[in-house]
PyMOL commands that place a pseudoatom at each C-alpha (Angstrom):
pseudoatom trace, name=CA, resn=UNK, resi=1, chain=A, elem=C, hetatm=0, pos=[-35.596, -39.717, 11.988]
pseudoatom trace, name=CA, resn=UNK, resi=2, chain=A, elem=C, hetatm=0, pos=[-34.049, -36.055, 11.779]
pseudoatom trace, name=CA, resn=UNK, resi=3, chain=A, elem=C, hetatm=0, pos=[-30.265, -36.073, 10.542]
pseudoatom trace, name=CA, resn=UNK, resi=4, chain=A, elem=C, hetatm=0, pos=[-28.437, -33.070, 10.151]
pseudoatom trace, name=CA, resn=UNK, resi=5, chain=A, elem=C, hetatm=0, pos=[-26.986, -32.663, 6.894]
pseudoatom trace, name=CA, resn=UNK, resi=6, chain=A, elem=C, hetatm=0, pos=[-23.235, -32.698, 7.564]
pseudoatom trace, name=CA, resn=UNK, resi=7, chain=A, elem=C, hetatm=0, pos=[-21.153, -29.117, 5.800]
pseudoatom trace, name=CA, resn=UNK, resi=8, chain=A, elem=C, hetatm=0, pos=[-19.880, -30.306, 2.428]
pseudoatom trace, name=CA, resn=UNK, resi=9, chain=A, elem=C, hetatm=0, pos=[-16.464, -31.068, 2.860]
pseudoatom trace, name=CA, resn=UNK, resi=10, chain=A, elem=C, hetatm=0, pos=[-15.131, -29.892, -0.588]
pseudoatom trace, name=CA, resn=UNK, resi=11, chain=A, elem=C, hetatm=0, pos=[-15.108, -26.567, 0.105]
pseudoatom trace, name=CA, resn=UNK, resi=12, chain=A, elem=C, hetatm=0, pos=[-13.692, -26.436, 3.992]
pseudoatom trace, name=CA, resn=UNK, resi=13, chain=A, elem=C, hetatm=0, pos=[-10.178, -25.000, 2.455]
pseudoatom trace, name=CA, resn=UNK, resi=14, chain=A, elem=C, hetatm=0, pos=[-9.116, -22.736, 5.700]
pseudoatom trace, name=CA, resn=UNK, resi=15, chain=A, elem=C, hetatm=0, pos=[-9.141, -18.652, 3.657]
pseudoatom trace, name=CA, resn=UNK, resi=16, chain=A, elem=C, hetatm=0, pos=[-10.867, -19.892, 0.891]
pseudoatom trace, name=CA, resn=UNK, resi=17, chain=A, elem=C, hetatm=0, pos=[-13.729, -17.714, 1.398]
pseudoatom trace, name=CA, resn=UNK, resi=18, chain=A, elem=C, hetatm=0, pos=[-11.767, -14.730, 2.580]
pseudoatom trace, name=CA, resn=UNK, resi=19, chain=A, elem=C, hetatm=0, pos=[-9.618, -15.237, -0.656]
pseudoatom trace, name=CA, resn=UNK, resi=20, chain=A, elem=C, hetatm=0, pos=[-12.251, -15.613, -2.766]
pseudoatom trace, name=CA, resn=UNK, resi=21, chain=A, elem=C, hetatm=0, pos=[-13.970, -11.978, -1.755]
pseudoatom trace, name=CA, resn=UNK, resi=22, chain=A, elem=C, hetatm=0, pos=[-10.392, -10.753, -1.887]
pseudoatom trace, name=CA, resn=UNK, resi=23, chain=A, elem=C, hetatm=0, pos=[-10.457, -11.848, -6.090]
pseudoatom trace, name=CA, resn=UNK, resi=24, chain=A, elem=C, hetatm=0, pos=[-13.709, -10.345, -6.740]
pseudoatom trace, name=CA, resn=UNK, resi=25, chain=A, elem=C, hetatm=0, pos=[-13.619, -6.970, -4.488]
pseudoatom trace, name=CA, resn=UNK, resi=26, chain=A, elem=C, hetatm=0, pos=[-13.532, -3.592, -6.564]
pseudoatom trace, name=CA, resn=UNK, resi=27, chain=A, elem=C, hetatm=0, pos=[-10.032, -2.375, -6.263]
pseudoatom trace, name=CA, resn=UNK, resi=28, chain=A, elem=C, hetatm=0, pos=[-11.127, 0.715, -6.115]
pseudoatom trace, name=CA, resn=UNK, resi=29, chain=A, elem=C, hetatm=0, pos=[-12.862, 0.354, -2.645]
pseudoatom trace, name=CA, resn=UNK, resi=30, chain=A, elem=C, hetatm=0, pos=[-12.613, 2.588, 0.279]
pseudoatom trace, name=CA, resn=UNK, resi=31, chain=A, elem=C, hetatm=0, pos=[-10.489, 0.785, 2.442]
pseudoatom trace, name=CA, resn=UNK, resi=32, chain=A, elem=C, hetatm=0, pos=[-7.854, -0.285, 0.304]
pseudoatom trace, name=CA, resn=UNK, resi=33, chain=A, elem=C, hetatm=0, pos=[-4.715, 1.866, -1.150]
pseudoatom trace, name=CA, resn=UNK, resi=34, chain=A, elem=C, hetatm=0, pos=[-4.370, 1.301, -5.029]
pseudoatom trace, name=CA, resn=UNK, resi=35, chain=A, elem=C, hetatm=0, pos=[-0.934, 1.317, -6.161]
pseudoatom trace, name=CA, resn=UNK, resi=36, chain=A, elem=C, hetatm=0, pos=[1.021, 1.338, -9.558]
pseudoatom trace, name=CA, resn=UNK, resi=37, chain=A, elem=C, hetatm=0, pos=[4.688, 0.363, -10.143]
pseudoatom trace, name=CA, resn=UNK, resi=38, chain=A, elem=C, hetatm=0, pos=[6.967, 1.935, -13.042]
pseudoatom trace, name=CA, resn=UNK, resi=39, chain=A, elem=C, hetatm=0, pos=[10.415, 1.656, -13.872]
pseudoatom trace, name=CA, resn=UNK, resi=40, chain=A, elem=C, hetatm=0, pos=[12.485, 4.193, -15.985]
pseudoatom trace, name=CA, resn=UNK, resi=41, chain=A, elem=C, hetatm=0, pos=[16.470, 3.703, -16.331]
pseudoatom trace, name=CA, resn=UNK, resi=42, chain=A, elem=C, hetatm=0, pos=[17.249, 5.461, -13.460]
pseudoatom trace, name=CA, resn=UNK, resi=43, chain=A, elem=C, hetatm=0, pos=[14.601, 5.288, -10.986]
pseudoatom trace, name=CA, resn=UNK, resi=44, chain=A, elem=C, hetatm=0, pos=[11.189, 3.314, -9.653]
pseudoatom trace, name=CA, resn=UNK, resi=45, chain=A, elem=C, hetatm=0, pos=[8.050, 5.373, -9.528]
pseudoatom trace, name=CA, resn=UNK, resi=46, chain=A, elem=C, hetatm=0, pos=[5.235, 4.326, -7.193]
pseudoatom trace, name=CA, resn=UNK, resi=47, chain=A, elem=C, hetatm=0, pos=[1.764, 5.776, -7.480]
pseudoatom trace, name=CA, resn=UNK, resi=48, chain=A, elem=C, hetatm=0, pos=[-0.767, 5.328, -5.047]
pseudoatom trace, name=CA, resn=UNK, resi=49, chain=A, elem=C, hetatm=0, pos=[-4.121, 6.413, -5.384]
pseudoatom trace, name=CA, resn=UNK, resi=50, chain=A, elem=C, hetatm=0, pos=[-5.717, 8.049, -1.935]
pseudoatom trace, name=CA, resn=UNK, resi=51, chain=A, elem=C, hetatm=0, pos=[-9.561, 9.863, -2.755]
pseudoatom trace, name=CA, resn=UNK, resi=52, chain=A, elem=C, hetatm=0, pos=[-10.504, 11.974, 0.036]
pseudoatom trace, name=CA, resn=UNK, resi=53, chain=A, elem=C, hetatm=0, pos=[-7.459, 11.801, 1.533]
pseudoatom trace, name=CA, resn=UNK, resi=54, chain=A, elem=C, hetatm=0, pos=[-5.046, 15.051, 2.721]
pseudoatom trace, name=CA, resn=UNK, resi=55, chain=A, elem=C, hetatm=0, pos=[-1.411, 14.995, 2.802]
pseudoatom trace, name=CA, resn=UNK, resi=56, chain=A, elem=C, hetatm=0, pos=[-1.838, 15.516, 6.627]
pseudoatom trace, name=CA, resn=UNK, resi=57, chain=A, elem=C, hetatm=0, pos=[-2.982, 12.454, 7.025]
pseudoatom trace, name=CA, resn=UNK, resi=58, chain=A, elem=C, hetatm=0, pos=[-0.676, 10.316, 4.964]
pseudoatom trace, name=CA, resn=UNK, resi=59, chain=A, elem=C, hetatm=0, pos=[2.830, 8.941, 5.986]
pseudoatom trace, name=CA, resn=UNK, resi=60, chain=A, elem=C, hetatm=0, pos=[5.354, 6.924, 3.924]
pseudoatom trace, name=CA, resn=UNK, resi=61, chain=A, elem=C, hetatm=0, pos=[7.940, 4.824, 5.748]
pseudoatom trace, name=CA, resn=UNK, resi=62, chain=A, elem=C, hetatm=0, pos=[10.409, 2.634, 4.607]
pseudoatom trace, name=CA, resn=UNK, resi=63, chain=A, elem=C, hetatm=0, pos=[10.592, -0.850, 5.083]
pseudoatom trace, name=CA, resn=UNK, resi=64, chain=A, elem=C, hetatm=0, pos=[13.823, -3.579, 4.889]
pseudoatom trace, name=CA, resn=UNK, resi=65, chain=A, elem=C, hetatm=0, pos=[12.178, -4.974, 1.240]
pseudoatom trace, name=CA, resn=UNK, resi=66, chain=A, elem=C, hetatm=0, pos=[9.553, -1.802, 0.657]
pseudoatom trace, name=CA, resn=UNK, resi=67, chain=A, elem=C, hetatm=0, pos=[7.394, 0.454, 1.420]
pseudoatom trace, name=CA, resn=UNK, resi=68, chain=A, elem=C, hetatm=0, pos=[4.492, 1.004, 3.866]
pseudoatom trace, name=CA, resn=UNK, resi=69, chain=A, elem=C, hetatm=0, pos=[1.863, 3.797, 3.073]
pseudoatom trace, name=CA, resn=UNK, resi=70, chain=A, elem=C, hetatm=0, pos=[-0.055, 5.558, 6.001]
pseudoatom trace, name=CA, resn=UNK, resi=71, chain=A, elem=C, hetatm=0, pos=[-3.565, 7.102, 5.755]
pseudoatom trace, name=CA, resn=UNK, resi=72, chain=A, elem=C, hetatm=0, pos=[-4.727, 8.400, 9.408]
pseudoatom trace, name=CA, resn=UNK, resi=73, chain=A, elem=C, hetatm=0, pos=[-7.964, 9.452, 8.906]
pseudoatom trace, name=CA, resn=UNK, resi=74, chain=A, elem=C, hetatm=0, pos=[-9.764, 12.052, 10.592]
pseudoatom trace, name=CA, resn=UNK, resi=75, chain=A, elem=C, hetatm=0, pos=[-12.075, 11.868, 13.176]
pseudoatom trace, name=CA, resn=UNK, resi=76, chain=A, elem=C, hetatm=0, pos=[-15.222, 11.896, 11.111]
pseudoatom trace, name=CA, resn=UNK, resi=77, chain=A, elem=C, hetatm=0, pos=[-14.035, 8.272, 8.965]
pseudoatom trace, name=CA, resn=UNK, resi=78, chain=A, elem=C, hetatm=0, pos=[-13.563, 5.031, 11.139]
pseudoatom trace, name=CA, resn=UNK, resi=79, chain=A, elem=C, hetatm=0, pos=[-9.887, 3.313, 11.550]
pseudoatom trace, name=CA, resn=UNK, resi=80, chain=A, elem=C, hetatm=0, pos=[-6.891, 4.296, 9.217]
pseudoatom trace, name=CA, resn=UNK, resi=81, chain=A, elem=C, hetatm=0, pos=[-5.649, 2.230, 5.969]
pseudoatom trace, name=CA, resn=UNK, resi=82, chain=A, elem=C, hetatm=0, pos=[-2.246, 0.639, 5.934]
pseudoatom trace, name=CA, resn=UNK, resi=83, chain=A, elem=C, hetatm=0, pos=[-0.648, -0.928, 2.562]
pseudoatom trace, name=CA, resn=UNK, resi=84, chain=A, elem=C, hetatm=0, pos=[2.951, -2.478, 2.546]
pseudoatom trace, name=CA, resn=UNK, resi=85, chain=A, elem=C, hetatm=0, pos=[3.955, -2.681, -0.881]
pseudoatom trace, name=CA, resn=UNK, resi=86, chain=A, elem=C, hetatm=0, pos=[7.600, -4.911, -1.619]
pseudoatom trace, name=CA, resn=UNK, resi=87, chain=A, elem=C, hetatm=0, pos=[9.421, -3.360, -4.028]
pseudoatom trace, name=CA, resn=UNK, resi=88, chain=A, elem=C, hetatm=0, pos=[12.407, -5.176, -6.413]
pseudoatom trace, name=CA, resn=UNK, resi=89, chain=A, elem=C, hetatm=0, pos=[15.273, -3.716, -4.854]
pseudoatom trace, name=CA, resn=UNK, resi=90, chain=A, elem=C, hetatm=0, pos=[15.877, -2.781, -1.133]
pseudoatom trace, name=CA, resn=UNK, resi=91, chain=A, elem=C, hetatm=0, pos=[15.404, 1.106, -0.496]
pseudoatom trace, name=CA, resn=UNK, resi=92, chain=A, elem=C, hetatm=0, pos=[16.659, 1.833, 2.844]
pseudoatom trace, name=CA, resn=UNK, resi=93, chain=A, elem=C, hetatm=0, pos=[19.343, 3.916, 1.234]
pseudoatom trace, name=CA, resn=UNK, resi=94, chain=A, elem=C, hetatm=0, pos=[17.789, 4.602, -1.539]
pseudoatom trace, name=CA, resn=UNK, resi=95, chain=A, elem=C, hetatm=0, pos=[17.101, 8.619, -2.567]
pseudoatom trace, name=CA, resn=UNK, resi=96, chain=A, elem=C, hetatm=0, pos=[13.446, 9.059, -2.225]
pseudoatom trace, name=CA, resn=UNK, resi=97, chain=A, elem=C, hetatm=0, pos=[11.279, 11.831, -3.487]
pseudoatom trace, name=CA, resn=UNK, resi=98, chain=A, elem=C, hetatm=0, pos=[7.565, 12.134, -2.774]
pseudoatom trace, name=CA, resn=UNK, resi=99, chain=A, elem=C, hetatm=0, pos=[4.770, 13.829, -3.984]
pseudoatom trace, name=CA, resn=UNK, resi=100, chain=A, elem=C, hetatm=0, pos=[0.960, 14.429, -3.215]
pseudoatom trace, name=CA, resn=UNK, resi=101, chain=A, elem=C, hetatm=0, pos=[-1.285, 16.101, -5.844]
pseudoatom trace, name=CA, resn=UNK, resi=102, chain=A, elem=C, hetatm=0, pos=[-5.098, 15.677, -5.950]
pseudoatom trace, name=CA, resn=UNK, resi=103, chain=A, elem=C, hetatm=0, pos=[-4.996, 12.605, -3.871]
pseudoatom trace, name=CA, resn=UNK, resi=104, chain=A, elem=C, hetatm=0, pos=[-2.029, 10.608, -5.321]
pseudoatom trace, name=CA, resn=UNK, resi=105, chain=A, elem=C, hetatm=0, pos=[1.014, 10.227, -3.756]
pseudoatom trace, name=CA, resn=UNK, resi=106, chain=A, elem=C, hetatm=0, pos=[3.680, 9.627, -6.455]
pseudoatom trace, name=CA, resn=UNK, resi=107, chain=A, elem=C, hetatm=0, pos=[6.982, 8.404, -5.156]
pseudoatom trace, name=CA, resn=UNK, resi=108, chain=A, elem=C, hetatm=0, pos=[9.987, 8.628, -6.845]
pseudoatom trace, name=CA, resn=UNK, resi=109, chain=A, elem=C, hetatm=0, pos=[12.734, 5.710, -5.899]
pseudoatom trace, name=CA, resn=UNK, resi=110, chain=A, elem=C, hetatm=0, pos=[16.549, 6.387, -7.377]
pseudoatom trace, name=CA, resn=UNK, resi=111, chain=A, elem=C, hetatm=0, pos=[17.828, 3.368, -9.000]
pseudoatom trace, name=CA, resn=UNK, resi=112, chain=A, elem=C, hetatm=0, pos=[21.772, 5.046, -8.476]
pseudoatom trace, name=CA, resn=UNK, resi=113, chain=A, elem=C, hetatm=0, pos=[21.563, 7.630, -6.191]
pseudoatom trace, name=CA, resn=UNK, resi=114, chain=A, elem=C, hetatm=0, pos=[22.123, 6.867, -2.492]
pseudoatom trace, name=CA, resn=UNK, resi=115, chain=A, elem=C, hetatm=0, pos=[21.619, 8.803, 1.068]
pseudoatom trace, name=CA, resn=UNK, resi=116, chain=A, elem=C, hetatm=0, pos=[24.170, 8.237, 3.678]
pseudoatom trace, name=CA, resn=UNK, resi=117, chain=A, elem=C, hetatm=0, pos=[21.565, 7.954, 6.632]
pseudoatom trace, name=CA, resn=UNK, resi=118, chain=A, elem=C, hetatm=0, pos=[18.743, 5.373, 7.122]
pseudoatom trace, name=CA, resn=UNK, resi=119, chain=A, elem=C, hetatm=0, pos=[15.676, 7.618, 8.006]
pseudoatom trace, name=CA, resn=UNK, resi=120, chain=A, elem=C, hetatm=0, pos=[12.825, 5.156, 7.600]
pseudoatom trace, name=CA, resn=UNK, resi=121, chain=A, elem=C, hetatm=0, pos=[10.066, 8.010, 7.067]
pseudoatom trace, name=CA, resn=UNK, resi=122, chain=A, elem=C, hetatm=0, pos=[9.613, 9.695, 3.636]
pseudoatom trace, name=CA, resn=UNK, resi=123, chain=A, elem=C, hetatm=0, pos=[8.883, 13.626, 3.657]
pseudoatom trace, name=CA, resn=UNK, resi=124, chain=A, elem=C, hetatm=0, pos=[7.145, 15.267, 1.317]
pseudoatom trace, name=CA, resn=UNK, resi=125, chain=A, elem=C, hetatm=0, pos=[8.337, 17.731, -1.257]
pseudoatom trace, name=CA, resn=UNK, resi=126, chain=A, elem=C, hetatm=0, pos=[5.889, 20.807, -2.348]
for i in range(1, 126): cmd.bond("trace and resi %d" % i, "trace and resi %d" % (i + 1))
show_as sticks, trace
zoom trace
């Protein structure tokens, strides 16, 4: 008689697969945005690493808790990358510098400084 072996059952946690390739991905692929968080006294800075990427085709918006990062890509790379990155203060009114050089976007977060309007996209400086 023929029975079919039944799945093991230890391992039928629902994402535990998905989070498992999550832990052991390079975090340097291509379709992820690496980011780095420092604090100074007076302000957050924010670097996110973009390879191949122009400044054309990245946008920075602000978020109630954070930031979301942009990359459009052109026509010749599939799809665009999106990372939303919570940051430890809320930034709506928040002065905000940003920077691209050689595919890093640095972004410079005012701990005191404030803006009286709540424009959600960054601009960048040259």
């Amino acid at each position: 008689m023929c029975r079919k072996k039944k799945k093991d059952c230890y391992f039928q946690v629902e994402g535990f697969e998905h989070w498992m390739n999550q832990f052991f991905a390079d975090p340097y692929t291509p379709n992820d945005i690496h980011v780095d968080l420092f604090e100074t006294e007076r302000e957050y800075i924010l670097e996110a690493d973009l390879p191949c990427v122009c400044q054309q085709e990245v946008s920075i918006e602000k978020t109630n808790d954070g930031l979301r990062i942009i990359v459009i890509k052109g026509k010749q790379t599939e799809g665009s990358l999106i990372r939303e990155i919570q940051l430890p203060v809320k930034v709506m009114y928040k002065k905000m510098e940003a920077l691209f050089d050689n595919g890093v976007v640095e972004i410079h977060i005012s701990k005191v400084e404030e803006v009286q309007t709540n424009e959600t996209t960054i601009l960048f400086i040259e």
